[in-house]
GUKOL-237571 format. One record per residue (C-alpha): residue number from 1; x, y, z. Coordinates in steps of 0.001 Angstrom, whole numbers. Each point is the difference from the previous one (the first is absolute). Layout:
// GUKOL-237571
   i       u       v       w
 NUM       X       Y       Z
...
//
This chain:
// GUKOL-237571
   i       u       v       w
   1  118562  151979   89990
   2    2054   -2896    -726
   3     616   -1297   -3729
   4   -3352   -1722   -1079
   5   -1650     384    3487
   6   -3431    1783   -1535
   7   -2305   -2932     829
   8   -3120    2336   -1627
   9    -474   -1994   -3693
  10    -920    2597   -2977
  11     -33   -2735   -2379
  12   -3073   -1745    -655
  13    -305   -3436    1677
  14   -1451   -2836   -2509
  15   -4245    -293     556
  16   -1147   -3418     -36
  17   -3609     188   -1488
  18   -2776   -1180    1484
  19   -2138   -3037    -942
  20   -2959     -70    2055
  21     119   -4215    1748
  22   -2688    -770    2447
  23     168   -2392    2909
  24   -2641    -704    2533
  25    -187   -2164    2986
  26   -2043     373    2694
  27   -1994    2743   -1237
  28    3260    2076     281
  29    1035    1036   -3733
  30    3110     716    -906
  31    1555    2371   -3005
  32    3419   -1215   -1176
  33    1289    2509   -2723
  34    3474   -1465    -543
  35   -1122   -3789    -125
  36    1124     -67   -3760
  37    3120     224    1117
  38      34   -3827     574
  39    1105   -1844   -2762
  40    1198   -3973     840
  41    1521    -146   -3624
  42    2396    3180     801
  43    -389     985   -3837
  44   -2560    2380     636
  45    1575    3054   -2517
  46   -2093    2787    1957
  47     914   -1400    3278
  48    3514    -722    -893
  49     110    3884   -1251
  50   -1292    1382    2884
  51    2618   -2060    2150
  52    2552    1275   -2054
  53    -878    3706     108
  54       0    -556    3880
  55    3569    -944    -441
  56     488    2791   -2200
  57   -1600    3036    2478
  58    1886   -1869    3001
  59    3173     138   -1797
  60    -568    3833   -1210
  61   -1019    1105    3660
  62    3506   -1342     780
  63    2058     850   -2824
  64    1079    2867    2395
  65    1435   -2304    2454
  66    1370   -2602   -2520
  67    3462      13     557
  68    -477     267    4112
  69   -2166   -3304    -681
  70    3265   -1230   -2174
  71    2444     763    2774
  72   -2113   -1324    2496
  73     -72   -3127   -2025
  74    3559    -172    -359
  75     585     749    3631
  76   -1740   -2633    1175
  77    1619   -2510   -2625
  78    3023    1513    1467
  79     -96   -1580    3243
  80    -207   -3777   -2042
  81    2959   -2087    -102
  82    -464    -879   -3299
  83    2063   -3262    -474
  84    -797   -1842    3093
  85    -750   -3737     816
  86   -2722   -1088    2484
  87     977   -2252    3178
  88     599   -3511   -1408
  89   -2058   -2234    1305
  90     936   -3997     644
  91   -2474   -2696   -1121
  92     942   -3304   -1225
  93    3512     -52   -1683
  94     157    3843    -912
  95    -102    3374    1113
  96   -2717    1886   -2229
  97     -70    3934     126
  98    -799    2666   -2125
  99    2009    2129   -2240
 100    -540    4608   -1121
 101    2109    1112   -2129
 102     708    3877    -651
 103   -2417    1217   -2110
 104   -2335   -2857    -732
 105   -3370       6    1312
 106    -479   -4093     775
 107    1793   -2193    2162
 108    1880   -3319    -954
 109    -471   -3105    1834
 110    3284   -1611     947
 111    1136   -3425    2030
 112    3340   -1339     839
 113     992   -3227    1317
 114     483    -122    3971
 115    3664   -1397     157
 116   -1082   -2694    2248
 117   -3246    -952     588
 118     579   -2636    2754
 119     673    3342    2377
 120   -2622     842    2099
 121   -1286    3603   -1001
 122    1375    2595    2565
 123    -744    3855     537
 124    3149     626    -872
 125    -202   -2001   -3718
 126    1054    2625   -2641
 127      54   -1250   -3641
 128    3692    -147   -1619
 129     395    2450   -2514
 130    3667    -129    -785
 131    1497   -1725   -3012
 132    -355   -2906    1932
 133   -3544     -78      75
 134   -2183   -1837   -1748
 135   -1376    2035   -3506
 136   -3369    1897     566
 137   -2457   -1567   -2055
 138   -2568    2649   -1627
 139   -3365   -1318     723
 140   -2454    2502   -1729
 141    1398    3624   -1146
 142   -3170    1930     325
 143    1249    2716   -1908
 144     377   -1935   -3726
 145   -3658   -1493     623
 146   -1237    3757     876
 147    1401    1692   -3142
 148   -3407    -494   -2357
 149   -2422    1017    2567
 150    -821    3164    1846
 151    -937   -1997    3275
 152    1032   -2775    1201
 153     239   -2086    3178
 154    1508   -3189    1281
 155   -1207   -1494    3184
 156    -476   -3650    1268
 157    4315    -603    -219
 158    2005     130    3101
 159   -1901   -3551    1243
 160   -1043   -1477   -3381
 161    3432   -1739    -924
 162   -1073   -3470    -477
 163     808   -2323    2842
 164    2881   -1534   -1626
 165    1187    3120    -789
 166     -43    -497   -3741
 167   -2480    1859   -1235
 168   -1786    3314     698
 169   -3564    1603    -164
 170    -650    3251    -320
 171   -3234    2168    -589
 172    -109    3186   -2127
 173   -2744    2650    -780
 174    1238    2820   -2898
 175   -3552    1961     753
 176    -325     625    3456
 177   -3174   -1592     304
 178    1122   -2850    2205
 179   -1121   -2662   -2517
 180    3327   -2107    -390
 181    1572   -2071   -2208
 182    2369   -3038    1601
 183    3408   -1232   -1446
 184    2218   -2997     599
 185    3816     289   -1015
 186    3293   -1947    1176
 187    1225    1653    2683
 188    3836     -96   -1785
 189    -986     594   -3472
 190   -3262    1834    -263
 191   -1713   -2264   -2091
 192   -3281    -101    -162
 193   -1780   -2772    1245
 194   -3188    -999   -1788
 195   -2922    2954    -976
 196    -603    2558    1883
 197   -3030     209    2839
 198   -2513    2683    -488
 199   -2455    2165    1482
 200     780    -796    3226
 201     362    1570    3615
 202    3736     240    1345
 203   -1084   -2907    2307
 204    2687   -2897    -923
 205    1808   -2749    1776
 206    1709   -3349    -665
 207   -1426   -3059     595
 208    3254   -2322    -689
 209    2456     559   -3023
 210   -2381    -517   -2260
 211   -3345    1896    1096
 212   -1383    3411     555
 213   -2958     925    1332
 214   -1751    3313    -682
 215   -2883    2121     464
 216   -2592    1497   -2691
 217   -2228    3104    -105
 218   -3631    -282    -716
 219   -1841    3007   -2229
 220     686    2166    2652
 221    3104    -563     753
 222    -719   -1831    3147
 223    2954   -2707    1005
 224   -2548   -3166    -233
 225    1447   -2958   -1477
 226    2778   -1910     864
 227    2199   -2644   -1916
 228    2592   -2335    -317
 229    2430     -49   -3644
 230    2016   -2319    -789
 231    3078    1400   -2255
 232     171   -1117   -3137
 233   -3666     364    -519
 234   -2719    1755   -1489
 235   -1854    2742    2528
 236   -2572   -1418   -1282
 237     210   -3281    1296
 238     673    1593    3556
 239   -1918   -1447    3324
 240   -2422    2203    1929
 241    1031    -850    3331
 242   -2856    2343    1381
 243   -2993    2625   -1557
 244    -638    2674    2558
 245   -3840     162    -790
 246   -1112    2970    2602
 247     864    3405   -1285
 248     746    1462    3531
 249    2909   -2446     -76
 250    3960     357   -1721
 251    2555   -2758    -131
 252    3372     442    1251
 253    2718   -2393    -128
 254    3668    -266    2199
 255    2608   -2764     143
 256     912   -1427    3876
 257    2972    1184    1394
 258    1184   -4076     318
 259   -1296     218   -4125
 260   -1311   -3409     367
 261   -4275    1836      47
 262   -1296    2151   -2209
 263   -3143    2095    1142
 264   -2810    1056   -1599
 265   -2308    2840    2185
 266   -2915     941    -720
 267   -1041    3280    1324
 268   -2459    2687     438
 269     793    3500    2015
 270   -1234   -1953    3119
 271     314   -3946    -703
 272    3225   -1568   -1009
 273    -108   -4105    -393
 274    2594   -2277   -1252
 275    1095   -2839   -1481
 276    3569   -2051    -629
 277    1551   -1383   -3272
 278    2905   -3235    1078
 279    2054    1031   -2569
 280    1703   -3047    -161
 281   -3325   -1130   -1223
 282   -1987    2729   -1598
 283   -2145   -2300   -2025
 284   -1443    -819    3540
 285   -1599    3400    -235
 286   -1079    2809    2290
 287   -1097   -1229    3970
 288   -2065    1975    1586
 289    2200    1406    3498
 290   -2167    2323    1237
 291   -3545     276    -418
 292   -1735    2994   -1247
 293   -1798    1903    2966
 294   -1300    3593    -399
 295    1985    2440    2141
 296    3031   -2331     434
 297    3259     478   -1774
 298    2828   -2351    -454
 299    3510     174   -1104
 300    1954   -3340     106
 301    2993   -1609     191
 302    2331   -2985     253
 303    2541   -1664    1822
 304     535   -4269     715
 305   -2948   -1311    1010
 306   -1909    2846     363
 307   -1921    3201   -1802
 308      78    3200    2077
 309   -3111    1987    -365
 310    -285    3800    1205
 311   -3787      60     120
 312   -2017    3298     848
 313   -3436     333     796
 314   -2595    2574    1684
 315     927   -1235    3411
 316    3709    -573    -848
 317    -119    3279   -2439
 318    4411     470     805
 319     555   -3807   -1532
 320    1012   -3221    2384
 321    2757   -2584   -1216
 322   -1190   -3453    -661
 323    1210   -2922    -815
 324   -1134   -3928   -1075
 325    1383   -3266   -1244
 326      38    -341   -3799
 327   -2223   -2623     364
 328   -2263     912    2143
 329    -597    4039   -1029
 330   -3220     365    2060
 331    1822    -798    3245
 332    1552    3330     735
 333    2198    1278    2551
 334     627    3760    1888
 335    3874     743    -210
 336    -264    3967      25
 337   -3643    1058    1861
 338   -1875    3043   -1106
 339    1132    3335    1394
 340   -2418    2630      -9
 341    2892    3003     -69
 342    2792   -2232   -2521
 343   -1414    -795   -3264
 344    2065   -2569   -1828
 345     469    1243   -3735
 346    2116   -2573   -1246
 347    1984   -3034     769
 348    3602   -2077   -1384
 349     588   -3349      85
 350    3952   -1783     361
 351     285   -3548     867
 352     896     930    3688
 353   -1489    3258     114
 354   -3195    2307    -314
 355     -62    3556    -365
 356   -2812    2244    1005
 357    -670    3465   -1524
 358   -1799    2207    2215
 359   -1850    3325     672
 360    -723    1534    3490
 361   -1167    3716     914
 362     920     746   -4060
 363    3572   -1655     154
 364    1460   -2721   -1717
 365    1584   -2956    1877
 366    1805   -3369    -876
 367     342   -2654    2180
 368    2194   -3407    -449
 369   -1361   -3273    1651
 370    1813   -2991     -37
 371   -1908   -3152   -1167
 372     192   -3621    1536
 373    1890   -2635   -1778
 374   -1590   -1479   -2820
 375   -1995   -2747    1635
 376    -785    1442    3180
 377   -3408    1205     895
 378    -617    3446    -823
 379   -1616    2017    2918
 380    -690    3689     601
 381    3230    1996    -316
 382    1232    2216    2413
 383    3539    2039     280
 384      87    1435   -3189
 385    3209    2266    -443
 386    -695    3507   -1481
 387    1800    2128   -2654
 388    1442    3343    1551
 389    -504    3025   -2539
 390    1916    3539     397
 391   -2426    2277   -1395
 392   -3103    1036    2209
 393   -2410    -468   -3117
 394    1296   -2445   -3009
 395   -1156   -2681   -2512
 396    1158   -3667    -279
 397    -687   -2368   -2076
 398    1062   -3760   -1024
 399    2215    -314   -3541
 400     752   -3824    -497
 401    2170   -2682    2253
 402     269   -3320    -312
 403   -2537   -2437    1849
 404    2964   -2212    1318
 405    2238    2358    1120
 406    -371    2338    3168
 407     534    3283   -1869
 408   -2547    2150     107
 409    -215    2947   -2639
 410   -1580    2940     396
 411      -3    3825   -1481
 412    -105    2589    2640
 413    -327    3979    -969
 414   -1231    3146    1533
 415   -1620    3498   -1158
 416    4104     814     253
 417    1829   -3273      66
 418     212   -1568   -3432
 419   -1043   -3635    -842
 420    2597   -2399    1905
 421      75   -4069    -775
 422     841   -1579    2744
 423     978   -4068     758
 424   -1518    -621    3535
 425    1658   -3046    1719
 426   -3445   -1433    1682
 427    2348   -2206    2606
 428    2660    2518    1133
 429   -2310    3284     -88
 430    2639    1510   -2706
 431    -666    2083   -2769
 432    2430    1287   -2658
 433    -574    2390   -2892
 434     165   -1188   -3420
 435   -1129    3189   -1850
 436   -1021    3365     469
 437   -1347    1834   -2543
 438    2430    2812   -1770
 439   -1084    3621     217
 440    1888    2432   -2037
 441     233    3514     471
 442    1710     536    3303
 443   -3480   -1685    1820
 444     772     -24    4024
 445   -2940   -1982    1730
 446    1320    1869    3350
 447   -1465    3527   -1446
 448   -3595   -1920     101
 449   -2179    -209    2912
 450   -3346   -2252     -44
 451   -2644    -541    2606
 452   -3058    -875     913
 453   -3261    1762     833
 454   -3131    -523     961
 455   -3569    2195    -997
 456   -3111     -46    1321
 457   -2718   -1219   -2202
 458   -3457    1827     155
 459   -1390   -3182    2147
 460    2587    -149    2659
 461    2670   -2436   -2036
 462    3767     850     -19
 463    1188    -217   -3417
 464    3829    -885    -258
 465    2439    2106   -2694
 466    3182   -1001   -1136
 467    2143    3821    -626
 468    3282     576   -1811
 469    2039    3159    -743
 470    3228    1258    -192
 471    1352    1505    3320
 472    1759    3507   -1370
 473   -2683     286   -2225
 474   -3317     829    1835
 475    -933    1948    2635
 476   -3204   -1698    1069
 477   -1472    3788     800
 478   -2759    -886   -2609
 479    1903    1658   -2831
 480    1343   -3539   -1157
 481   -2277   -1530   -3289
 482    -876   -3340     769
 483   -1004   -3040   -2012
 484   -2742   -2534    1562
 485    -474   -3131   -1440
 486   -2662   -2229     674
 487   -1968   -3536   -1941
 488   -1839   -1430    3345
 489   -1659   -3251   -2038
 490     101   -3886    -451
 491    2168    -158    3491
 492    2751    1130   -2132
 493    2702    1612    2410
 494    1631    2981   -1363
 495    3877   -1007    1784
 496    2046    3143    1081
 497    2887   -1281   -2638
 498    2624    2199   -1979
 499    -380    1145   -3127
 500    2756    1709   -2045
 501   -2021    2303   -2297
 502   -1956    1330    3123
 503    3357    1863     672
 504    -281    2419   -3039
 505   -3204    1260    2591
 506    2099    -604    3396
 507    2643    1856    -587
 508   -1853    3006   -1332
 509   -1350     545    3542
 510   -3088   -2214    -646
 511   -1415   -2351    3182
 512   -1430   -2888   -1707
 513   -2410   -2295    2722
 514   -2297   -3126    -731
 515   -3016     125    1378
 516    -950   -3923    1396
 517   -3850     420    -485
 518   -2779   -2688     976
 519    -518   -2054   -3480
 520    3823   -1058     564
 521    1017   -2536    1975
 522    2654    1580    2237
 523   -1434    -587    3566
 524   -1914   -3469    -565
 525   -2895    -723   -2212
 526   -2856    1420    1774
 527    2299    3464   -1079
 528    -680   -1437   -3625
 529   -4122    -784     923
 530    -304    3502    1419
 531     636    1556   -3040
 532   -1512   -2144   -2818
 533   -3807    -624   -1522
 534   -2240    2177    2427
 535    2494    1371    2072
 536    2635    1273   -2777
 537    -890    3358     796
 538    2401    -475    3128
 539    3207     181   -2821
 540   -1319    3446   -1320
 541    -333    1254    3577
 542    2958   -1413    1529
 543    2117    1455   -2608
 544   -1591    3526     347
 545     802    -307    3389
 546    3629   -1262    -479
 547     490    3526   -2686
 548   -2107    2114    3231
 549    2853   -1369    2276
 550    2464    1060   -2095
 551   -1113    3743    -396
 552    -783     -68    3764
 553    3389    -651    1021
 554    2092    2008   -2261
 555    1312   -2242   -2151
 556   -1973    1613   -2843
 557   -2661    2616   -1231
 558   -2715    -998   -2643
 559    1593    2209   -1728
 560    2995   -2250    -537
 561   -1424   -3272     338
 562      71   -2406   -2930
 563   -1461   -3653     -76
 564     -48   -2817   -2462
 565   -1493   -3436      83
 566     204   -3164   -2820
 567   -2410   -2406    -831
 568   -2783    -288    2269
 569    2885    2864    1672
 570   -1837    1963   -2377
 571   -3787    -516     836
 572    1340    1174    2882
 573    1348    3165   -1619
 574   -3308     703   -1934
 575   -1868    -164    3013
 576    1686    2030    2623
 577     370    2656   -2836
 578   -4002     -31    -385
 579    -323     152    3706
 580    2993    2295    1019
 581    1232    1854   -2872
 582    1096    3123    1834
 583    1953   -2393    2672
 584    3166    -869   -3196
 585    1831    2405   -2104
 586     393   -2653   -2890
 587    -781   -3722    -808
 588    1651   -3132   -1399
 589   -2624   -2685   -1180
 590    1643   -2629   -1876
 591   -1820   -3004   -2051
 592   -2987    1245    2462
 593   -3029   -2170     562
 594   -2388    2580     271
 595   -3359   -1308   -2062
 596    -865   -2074    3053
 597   -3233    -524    -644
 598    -790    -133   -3943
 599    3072   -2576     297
 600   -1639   -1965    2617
 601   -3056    -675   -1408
 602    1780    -871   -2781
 603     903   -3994    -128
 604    1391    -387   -3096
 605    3339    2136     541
 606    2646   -1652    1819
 607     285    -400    3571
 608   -3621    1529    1165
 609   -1818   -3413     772
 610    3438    -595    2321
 611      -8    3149    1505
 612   -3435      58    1060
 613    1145   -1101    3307
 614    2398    2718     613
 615   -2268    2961    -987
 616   -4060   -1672      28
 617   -2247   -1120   -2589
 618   -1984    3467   -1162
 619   -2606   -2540   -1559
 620   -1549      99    3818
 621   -1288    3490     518
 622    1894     455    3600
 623    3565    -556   -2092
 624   -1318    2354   -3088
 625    -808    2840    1981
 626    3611    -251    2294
 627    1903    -157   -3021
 628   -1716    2430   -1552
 629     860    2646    2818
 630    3629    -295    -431
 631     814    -874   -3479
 632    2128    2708   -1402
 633   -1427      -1   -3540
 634   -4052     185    1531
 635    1224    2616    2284
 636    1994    2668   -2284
 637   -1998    3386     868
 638     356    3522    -638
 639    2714    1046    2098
 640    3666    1222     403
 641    2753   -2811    -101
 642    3585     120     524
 643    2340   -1182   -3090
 644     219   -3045   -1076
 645    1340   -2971   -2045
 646   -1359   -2940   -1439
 647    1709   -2835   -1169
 648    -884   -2892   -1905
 649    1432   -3293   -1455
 650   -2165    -428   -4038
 651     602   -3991     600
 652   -1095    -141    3960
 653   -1846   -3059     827
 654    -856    1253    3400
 655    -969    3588     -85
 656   -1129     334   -3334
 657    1276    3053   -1900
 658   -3868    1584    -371
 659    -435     365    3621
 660    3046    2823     -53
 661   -1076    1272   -2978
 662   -3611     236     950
 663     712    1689    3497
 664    2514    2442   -1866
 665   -2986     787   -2419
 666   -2607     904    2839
 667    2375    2215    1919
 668     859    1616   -2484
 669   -3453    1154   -1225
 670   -1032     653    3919
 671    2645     971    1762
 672     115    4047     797
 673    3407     772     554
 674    3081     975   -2407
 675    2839   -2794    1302
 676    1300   -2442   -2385
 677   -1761   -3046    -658
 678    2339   -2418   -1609
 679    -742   -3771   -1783
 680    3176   -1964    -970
 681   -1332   -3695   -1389
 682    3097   -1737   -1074
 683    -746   -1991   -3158
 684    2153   -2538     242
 685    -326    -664    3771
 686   -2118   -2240    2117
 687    -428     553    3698
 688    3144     537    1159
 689    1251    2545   -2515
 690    2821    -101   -2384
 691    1955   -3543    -315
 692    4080     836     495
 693    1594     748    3008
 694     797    3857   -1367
 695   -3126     455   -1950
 696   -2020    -763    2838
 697    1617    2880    1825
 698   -1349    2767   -2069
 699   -3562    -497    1335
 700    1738     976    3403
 701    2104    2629   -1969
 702   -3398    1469    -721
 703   -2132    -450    3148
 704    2866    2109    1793
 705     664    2613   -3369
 706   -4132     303     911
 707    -190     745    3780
 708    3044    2308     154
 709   -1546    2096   -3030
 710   -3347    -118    2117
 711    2170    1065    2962
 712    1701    2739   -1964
 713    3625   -1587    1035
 714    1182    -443   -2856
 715    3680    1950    -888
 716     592    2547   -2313
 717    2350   -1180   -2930
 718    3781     207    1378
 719   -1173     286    3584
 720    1355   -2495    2696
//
């Protein structure tokens, strides 16, 4: 047996008690043991001791494998190039970009002048560098404001340099709990700029040199007010621009590409509605641009005289492309019809341009259209130019350009190509790298092969995979172990993109495949309505039948498979183990929503009144009893289970830490078998783990540490 391969665990796992809490509904009564484990204060000492002595046992079960975890760790920080500057980026007079240096967690946020800014921008711009070049200026060193704090965060940067370039906002949370506070400084000298904004969502944009405008949280933490500060002033004596009354509904806010509109959505899982914000005259207020009409969505734009609208509905359920005058916004116009096998995901506006992001048959697509000259009628395009891609299954995504140029950015990776920038010339078809990400350690994306495959759901639906593994590695005679990952919720689309750590798995013989479930939105939304409220059964199936495929054609044996899910990832974990236990060797649930039910009954913690639409209301009996047949916590029972670990985040906004804790608790008093059982809640974490580009690692340090002890592949001390 290999060096801490005994998964068996002599040592006594900590025993939640139980306090006996009652819940009826429907004449259906409910016993929740561990609901004391809820504590909104997080000061709890009896629940913050029991958390801790789940640390403890999780760390003790494996000490033996400790310094395998550390090398692992170190391996994969190995392949990081750890001083390395992002792909600068041109907008207005300088290049901005972002700085690592060796050792330091953060990142610095740089500019330089652009040596002549009467040049139009070209693919083939590279920012001097030489002694010549004009001196980087420092924007924001991450690392010096990170030092007192064991999280932190900066988002809401890259676009918020003020329009005269002068001044910068920035929004920073030091909890992981999402709640942010906003600061101004001078771009050159990092002075700060008036008091600080607080208790707000990351949700910021400019409206003029002198203006922000910002979005607040309600009790809840739901996104629902929106306003307009003027710096120099008191919070305070801030505008509401707009109170978000209904509880199903979140704002969201986003600049236009031409940065003359802000807009302010309002939106439910199935309604999105808008309205503008001139912000050469935001005292004029929000305008109402579209109107608010259950089952349609709206995302908008801008460009000259016109807003561009992609608008979905139940009969146009993959989005159309609209447009109308600016002053007349009722009086719309088809440009892109609705497709029932393309669903438009995303658009980009440039002042002679539009850029469509696409899916068809699970693939991603980007297509270029040329616009009419500003003045000229806009009718319904046609001739749009498409992106070629080399690798059979990829991800793509936009990364900033500049409205008036005809550059289009994108980053492009694979399951074996690593993330690529690339400048696409939108006139001449051309496309030229500007960076591709380092990866140390002798990496060779030629020994990697990816594909796609298809299962067969139980009701006759194919079910698309996205597979990697290392060529000279495997032997695909179902000896291989195998990783399946799978989320299948909110039409979120799990892309087929690279991912450095995944390696330390890779090239220990490891296939790794994603599993593109209904709940996602990888082939159109009805593959999104197919596997939400009453039908989100269909993602527990379909990724049973993705792991049946698997075994069936020999690239694994249940013996050796391993899956792992996050988020609402890992509802789906904690109910395919309930279901099909014996079908996984171990399990991966991280920050797992798995107290369905009790949570969504629940309207006073954050996000359930919003997410009613994505999973039902259990208030009506039809919804109560559904969710009640596949909520991992209610359905727990006396039976073998294969390992597994739990992970948590103590300052989650989302998945709350008890829901972990509380499913933990119940298997471990039910469940009948001897594998490990492990709960790590990070206690100075929020949903997305440890802040820090290294520190975040060790999470996936100990997920694979986890599954290669529960494999028994772990070496023996000295061994190769």
């Amino acid at each position: 047996m290999s060096a801490g391969g005994d998964c068996s665990a002599p040592i006594a796992p900590p025993v939640a008690k139980k306090v006996e809490h009652r819940m009826e509904m429907f004449g259906d009564v409910r016993i929740d043991n561990y609901y004391w484990l809820r504590d909104n204060s997080r000061s709890n000492p009896d629940i913050l001791s029991h958390l801790h002595q789940e640390n403890a046992y999780t760390d003790l079960v494996m000490a033996g494998t400790k310094q395998f975890e550390d090398d692992l760790f170190a391996e994969i920080r190995g392949r990081i190039k750890e001083d390395d500057i992002s792909a600068p980026i041109r907008r207005g007079p300088y290049y901005y970009y972002h700085r690592n240096l060796k050792g330091k967690e953060y990142v610095q946020h740089c500019r330089r002048l652009v040596p002549d800014t009467e040049a139009p921008p070209s693919v083939y711009d590279e920012m001097p560098t030489g002694p010549e070049a004009a001196p980087e200026q420092i924007i924001l060193d991450e690392n010096i404001k990170a030092q007192d704090h064991s999280f932190y965060d900066v988002t809401a940067f890259k676009a918020r340099v003020s329009p005269n370039s002068k001044l910068v906002a920035y929004a920073e949370d030091t909890k992981g709990d999402e709640i942010y506070t906003v600061y101004v400084i001078e771009a050159e000298t990092g002075a700060p700029i008036g008091k600080p904004l607080t208790n707000l969502t990351s949700d910021l944009e400019w409206a003029g040199d002198d203006a922000l405008v910002y979005i607040t949280m309600d009790e809840i933490l739901r996104p629902d007010k929106v306003w307009l500060h003027r710096l120099g002033t008191e919070q305070s004596d801030d505008i509401c621009l707009y109170h978000e009354k209904d509880d199903m509904f979140s704002l969201d806010l986003e600049v236009s590409e031409s940065k003359k509109f802000l807009f302010v959505a309002s939106e439910s899982r199935n309604t999105t509605f808008a309205f503008y914000l001139d912000v050469s005259k935001p005292e004029d207020g929000l305008r109402v641009l579209t109107p608010r009409i259950y089952g349609e969505d709206t995302r908008v734009s801008h460009r000259g005289n016109h807003f561009f609208i992609r608008r979905r509905s139940d009969l146009f359920y993959n989005s159309e492309l609209l447009a109308c005058p600016l002053d007349d916004v009722s009086n719309t116009s088809v440009l892109i019809p609705h497709r029932e096998s393309v669903k438009i995901e995303d658009m980009q506006l440039f002042a002679d341009h539009l850029v469509l992001f696409e899916r068809e048959n699970g693939s991603q697509e980007v297509t270029v259209y040329h616009l009419p000259t500003l003045g000229e009628p806009l009718t319904r395009l046609q001739g749009g130019r498409s992106i070629d891609f080399v690798d059979p299954i990829f991800s793509v995504y936009r990364s900033g350009s500049q409205f008036s140029s005809n550059i289009l950015r994108f980053t492009y990776s694979s399951m074996r190509t690593p993330p690529s920038v690339y400048d696409h010339d939108m006139d001449t078809g051309k496309s030229v790298v500007k960076k591709i990400e380092t990866v140390l350690g002798g990496f060779d994306e030629s020994n990697y092969f990816c594909e796609r495959k298809w299962a067969t759901a139980p009701d006759g639906t194919m079910i698309p995979m996205s597979i990697v593994y290392r060529k000279n590695m495997v032997k695909l005679d179902a000896s291989d172990p195998l990783l399946l990952h799978g989320y299948g919720s909110y039409e979120s689309c799990v892309n087929p993109c690279f991912m450095g750590s995944r390696l330390s798995l890779v090239d220990r013989g490891f296939i790794y495949a994603i599993a593109h479930i209904r709940g996602g939105g990888e082939m159109g939304r009805p593959w999104y309505e197919n596997g939400k409220l009453l039908k989100k059964k269909n993602t527990f199936t379909d990724f049973i039948a993705c792991a049946e495929y698997l075994i069936e054609k020999g690239y694994c044996t249940k013996e050796k498979l391993c899956i792992n899910g996050r988020s609402a990832g890992g509802l789906l974990m904690g109910a395919v183990l309930n279901m099909r236990p014996g079908l996984f060797r171990a399990a991966v649930a991280e920050v797992p929503f798995v107290d369905v039910l009790t949570t969504m009954l629940d309207p006073t913690i954050p996000l359930t009144t919003s997410e009613w639409e994505e999973w039902g209301d259990p208030r009506t009996e039809e919804y109560y009893y559904y969710m009640k047949s596949y909520s991992p916590v209610d359905n727990v029972r006396a039976q073998n289970y294969p390992h597994i670990l739990v992970t948590a985040g103590f300052n989650d906004p989302r998945v709350l830490y008890f829901e972990p804790a509380k499913f933990v608790a119940k298997l471990r008093d039910l469940k009948k078998d001897d594998n490990m059982l492990l709960f790590k809640c990070e206690m100075c974490a929020g949903h997305c783990s440890k802040s820090g580009r290294f520190e975040s690692l060790r999470e996936d340090a100990l997920i694979y540490a986890f599954l290669l002890k529960a494999l028994d592949m772990i070496p023996t001390p000295g061994s190769a």
